[in-house]
BAFI-3210 file (N, C-alpha, C; in Angstrom, 3 decimals, decimal comma, padded with zeros to 6 digits):
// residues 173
n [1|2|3|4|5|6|7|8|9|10|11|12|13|14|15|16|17|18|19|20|21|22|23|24|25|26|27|28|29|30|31|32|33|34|35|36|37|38|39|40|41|42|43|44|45|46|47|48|49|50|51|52|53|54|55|56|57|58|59|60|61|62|63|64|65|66|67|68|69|70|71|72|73|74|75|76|77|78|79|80|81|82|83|84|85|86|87|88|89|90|91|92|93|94|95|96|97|98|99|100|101|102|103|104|105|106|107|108|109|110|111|112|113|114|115|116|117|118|119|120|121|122|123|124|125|126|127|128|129|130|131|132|133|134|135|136|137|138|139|140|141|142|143|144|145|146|147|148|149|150|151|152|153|154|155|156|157|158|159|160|161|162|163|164|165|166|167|168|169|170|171|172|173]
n.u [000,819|002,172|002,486|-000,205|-002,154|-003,674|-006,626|-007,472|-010,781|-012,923|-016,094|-019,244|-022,511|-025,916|-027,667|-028,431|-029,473|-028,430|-025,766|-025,969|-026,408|-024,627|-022,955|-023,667|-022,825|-020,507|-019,476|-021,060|-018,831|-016,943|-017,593|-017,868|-015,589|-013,813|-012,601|-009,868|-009,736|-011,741|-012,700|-015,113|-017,117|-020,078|-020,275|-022,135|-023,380|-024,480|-026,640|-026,032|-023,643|-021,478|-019,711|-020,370|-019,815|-022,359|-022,389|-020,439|-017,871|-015,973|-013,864|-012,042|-009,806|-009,041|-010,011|-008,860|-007,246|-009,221|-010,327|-008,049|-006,935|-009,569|-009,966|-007,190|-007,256|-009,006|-008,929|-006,455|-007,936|-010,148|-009,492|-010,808|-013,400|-012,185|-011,207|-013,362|-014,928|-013,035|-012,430|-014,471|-013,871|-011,882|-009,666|-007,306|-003,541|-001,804|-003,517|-004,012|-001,701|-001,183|-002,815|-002,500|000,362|-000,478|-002,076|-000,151|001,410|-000,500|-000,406|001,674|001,951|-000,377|-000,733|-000,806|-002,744|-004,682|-005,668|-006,349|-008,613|-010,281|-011,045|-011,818|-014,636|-016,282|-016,765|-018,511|-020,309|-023,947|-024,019|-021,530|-019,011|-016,325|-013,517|-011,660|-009,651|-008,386|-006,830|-006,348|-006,943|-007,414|-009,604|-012,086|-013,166|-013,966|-015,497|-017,660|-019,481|-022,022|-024,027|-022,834|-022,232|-019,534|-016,208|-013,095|-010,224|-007,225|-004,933|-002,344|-001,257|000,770|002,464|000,490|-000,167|001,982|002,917|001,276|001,943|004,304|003,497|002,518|004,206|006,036|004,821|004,466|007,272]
n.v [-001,186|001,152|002,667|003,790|006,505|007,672|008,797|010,858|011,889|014,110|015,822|017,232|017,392|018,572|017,449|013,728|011,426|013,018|012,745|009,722|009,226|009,994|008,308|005,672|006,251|006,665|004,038|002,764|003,879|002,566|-000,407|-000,058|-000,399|001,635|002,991|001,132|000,305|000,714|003,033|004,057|006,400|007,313|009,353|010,972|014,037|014,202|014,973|015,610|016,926|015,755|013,379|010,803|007,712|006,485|004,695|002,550|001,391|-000,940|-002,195|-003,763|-006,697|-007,929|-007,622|-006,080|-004,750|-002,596|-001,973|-000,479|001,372|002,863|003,194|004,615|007,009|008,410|009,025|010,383|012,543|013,126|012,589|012,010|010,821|008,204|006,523|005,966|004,729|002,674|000,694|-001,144|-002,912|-003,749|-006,361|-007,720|-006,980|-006,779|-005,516|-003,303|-002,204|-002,126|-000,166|002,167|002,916|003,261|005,877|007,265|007,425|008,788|011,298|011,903|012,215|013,867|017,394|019,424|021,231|020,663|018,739|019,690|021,673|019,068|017,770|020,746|020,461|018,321|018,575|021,096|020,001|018,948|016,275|014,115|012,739|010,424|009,059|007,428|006,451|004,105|004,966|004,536|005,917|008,045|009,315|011,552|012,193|014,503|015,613|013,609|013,977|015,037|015,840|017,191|020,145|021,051|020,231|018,663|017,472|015,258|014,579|012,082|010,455|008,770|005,377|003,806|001,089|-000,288|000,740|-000,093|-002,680|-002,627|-001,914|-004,414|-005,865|-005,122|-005,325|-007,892|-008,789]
n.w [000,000|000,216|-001,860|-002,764|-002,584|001,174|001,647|004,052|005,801|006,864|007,868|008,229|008,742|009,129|009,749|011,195|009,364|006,751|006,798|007,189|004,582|002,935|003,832|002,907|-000,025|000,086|000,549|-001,764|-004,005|-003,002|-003,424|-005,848|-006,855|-006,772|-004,746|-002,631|-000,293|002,281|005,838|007,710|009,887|011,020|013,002|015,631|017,908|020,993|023,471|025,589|024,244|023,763|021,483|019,739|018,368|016,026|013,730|011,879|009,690|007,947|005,241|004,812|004,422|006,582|009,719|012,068|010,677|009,852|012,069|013,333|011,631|011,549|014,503|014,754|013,072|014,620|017,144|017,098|015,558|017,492|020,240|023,344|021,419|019,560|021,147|023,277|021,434|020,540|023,040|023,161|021,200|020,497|020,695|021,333|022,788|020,206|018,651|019,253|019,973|017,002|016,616|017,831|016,644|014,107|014,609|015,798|012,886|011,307|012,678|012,795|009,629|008,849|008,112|011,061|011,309|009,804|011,311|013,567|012,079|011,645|014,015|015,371|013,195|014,169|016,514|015,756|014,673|014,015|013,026|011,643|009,545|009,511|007,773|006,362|003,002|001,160|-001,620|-004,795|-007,173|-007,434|-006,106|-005,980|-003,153|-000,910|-003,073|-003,287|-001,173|-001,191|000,428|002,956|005,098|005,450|004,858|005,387|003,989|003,720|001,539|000,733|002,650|003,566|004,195|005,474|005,839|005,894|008,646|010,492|009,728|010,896|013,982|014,295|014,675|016,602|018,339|018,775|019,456]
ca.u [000,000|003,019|002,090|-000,978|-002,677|-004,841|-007,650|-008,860|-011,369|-014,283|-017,399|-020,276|-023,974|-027,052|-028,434|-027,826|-029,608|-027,892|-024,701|-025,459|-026,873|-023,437|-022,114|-024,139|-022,196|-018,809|-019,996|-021,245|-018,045|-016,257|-018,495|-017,632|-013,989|-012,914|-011,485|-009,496|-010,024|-012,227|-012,881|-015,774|-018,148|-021,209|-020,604|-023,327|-023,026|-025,166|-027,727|-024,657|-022,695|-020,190|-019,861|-020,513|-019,681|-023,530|-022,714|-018,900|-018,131|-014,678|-013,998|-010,719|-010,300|-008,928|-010,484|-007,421|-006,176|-009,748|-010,294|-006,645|-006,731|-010,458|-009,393|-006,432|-007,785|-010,172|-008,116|-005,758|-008,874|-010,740|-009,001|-011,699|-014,098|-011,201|-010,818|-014,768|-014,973|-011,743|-012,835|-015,169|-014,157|-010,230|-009,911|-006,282|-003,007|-001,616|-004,749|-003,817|-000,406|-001,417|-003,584|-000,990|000,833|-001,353|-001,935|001,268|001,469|-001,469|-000,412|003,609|001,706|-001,094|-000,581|-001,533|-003,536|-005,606|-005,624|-007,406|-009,595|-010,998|-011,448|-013,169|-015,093|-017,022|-017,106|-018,969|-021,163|-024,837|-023,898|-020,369|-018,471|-014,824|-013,266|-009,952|-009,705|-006,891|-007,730|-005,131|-007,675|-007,693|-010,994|-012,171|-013,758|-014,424|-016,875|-018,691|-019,912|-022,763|-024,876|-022,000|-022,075|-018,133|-015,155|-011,648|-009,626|-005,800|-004,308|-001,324|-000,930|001,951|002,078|-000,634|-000,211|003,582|002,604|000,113|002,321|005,447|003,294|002,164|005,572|006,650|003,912|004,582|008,408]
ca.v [000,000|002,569|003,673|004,041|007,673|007,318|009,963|011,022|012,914|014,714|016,110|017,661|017,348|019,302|015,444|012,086|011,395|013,190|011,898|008,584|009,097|010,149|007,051|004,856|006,819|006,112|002,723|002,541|004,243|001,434|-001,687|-000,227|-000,554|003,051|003,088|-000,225|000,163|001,794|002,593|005,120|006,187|008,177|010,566|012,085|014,630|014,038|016,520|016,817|017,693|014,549|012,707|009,266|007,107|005,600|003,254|002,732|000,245|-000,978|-003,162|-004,773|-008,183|-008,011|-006,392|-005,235|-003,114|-001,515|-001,218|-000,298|002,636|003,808|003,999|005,873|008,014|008,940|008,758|011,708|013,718|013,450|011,815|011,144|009,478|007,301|005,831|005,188|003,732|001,294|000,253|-002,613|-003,715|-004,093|-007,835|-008,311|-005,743|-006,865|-004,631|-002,175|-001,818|-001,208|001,354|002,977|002,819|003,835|007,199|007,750|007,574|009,965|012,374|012,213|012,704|014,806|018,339|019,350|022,396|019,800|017,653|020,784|021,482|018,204|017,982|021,121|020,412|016,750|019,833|022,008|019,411|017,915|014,714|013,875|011,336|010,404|008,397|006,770|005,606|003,811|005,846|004,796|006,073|009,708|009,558|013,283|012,097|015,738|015,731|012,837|014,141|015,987|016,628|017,667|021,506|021,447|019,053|018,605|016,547|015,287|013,274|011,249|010,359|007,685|004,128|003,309|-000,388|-000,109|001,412|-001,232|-004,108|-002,549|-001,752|-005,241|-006,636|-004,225|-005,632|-009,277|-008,634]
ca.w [000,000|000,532|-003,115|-002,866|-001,351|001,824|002,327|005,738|005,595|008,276|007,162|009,004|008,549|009,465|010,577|010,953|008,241|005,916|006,932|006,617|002,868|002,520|004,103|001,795|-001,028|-000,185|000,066|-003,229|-004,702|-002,241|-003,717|-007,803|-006,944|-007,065|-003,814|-002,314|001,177|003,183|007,105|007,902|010,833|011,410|014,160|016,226|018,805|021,445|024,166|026,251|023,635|023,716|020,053|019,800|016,989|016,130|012,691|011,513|008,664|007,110|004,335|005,577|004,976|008,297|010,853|012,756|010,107|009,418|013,393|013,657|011,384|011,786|015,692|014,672|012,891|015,035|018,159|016,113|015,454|019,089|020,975|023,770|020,863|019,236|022,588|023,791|020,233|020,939|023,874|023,137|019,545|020,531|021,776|021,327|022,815|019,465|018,002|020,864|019,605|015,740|016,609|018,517|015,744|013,079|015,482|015,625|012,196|011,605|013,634|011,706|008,417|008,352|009,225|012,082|010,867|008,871|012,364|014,644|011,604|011,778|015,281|015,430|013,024|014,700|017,932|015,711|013,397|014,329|012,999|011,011|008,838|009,658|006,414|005,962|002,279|000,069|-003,023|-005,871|-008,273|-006,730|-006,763|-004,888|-002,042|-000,891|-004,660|-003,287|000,582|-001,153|001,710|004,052|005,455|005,675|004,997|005,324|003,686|004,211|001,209|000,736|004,147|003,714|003,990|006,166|005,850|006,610|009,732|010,898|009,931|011,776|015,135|014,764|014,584|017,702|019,411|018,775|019,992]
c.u [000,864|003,386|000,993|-001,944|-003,497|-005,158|-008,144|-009,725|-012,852|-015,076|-018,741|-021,429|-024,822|-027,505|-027,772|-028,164|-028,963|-025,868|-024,741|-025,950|-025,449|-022,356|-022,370|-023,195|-021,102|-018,708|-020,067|-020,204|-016,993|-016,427|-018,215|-016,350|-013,135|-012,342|-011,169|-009,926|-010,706|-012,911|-013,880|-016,899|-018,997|-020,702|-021,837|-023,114|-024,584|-025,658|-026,657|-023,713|-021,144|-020,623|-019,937|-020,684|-021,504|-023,767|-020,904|-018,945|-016,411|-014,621|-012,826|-010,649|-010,098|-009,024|-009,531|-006,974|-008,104|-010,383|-009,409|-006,918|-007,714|-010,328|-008,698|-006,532|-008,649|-009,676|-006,901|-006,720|-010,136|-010,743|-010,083|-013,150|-013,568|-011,104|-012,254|-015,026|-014,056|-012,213|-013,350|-015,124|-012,874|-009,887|-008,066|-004,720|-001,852|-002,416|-004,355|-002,470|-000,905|-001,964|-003,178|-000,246|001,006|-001,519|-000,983|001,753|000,696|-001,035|000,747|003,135|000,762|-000,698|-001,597|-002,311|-004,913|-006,225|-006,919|-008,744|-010,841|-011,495|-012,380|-014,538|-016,299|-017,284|-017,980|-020,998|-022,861|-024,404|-022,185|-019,845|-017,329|-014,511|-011,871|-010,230|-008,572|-007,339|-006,682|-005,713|-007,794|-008,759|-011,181|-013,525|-014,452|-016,320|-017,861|-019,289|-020,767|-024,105|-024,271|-021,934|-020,619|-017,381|-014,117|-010,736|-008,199|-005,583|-002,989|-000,887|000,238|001,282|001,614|-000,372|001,223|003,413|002,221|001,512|003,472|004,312|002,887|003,301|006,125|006,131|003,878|006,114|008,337]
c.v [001,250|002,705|004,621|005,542|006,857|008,776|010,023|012,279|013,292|015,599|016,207|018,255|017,961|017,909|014,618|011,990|011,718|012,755|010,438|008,404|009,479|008,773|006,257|005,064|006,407|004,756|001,723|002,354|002,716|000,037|-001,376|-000,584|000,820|003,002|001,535|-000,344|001,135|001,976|004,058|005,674|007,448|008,767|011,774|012,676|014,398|015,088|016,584|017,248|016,754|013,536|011,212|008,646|005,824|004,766|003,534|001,275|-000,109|-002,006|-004,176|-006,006|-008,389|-007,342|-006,046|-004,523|-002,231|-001,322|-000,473|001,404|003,066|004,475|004,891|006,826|009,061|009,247|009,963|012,672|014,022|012,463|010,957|009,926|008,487|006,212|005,471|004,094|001,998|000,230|-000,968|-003,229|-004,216|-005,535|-008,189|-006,986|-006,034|-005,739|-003,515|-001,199|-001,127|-000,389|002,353|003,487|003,329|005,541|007,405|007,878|008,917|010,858|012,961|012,829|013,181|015,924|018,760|020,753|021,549|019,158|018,523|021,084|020,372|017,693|019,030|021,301|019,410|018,017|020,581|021,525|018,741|016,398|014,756|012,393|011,213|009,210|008,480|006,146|005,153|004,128|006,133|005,107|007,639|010,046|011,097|013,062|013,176|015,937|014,602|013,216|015,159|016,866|017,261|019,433|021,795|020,060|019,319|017,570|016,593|013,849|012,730|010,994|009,048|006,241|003,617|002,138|-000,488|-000,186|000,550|-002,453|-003,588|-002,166|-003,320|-005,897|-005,985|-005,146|-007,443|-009,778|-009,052]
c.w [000,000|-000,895|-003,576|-001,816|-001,104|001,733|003,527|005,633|006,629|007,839|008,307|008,483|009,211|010,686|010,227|009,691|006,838|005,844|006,509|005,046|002,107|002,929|003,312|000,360|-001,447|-000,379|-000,796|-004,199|-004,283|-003,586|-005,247|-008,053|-007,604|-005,972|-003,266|-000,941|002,025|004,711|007,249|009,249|010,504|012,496|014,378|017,390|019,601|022,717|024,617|025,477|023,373|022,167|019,954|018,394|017,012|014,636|012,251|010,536|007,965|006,092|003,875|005,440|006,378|009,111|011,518|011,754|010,118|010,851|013,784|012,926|010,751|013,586|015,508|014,255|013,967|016,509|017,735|016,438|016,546|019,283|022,463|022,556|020,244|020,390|023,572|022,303|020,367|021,490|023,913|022,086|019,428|021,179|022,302|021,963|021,297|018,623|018,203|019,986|017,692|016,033|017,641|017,444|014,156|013,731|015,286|014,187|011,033|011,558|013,115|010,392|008,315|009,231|010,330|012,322|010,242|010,096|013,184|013,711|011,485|012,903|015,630|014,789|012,707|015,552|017,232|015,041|014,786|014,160|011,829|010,114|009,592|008,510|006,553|004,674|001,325|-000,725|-004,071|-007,102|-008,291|-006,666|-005,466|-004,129|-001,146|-001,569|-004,081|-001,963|-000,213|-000,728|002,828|004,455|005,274|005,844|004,838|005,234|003,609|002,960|001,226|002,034|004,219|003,361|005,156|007,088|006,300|007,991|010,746|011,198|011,042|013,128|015,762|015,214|015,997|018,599|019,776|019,497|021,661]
res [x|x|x|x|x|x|x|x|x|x|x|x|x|x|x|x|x|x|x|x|x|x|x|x|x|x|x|x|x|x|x|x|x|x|x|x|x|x|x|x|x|x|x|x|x|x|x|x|x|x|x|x|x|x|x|x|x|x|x|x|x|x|x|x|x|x|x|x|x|x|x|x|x|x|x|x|x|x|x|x|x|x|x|x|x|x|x|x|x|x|x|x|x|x|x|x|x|x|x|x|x|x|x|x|x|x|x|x|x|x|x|x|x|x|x|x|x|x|x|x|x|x|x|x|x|x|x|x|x|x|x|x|x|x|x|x|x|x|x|x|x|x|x|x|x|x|x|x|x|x|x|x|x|x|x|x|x|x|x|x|x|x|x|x|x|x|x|x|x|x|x|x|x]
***
């Protein structure tokens, strides 16, 4: 994969609803084989005002990389919901460790102007996306969120998969 750009990208909706008609989307674009890999959630902010991931989807053959680096992602860009998300879907500290890993990776390659933008803008949104996608097609992921109020996108973010396999390998040490 360390040829291939990843996209992360955060996006904020009026409603749920219209978020997830945008999740369906990427989906779609997923399922035609424009993008190779993809890790995505719904984010909803809830009455107190705390965000909660309420549908997330990856298409990983192996769930440790597309738990690994939709946590990290998300764990980068608010840090308390990355980490209630984790929590109950992480079984292994093998898992633990990639998505350590993957964060840390994140956090090395996107700037970190791009990083606060996307953070405050899950803080600012009714409802949100968050999107990690391998996208060796360039497809403009941005062009497809077309119910979103506001997005920000971060491409070429490295080699992803690099990332993953070396935290797993750390972690197996």
């Amino acid at each position: 994969m360390s040829d291939k750009p990843v996209t992360v990208a955060v996006a904020t909706y009026a409603s749920k609803a219209l978020a997830e008609q945008d999740f369906d989307t990427i989906h779609g674009v997923k399922h035609a084989g424009q993008i190779d890999h993809l890790a995505v959630a719904v984010v909803q902010k809830e009455a107190d005002g705390t965000l909660s991931i309420d549908r997330h989807n990856t298409s990983a053959k192996h769930a440790a990389w597309g738990t690994g680096v939709l946590g990290g992602a998300l764990t980068v860009i608010s840090a308390p919901l990355g980490i209630v998300f984790l929590g109950p879907v992480v079984a292994t500290g093998a898992v633990w460790a990639g998505v350590g890993g993957l964060a840390g990776h994140f956090w090395k390659n996107i700037p970190k102007d791009e990083v606060r933008k996307m953070g405050d803008l899950l803080e600012r949104g009714a409802a949100g996306l968050v999107i990690v996608a391998v996208n060796p097609q360039g497809i403009d992921v941005e062009g497809l969120l077309t119910n979103a109020e506001s997005v920000v996108a971060s491409t070429g973010v490295g080699d992803t998969e690099g990332a993953l396999d070396q935290a797993f390998e750390a972690a197996e040490a």
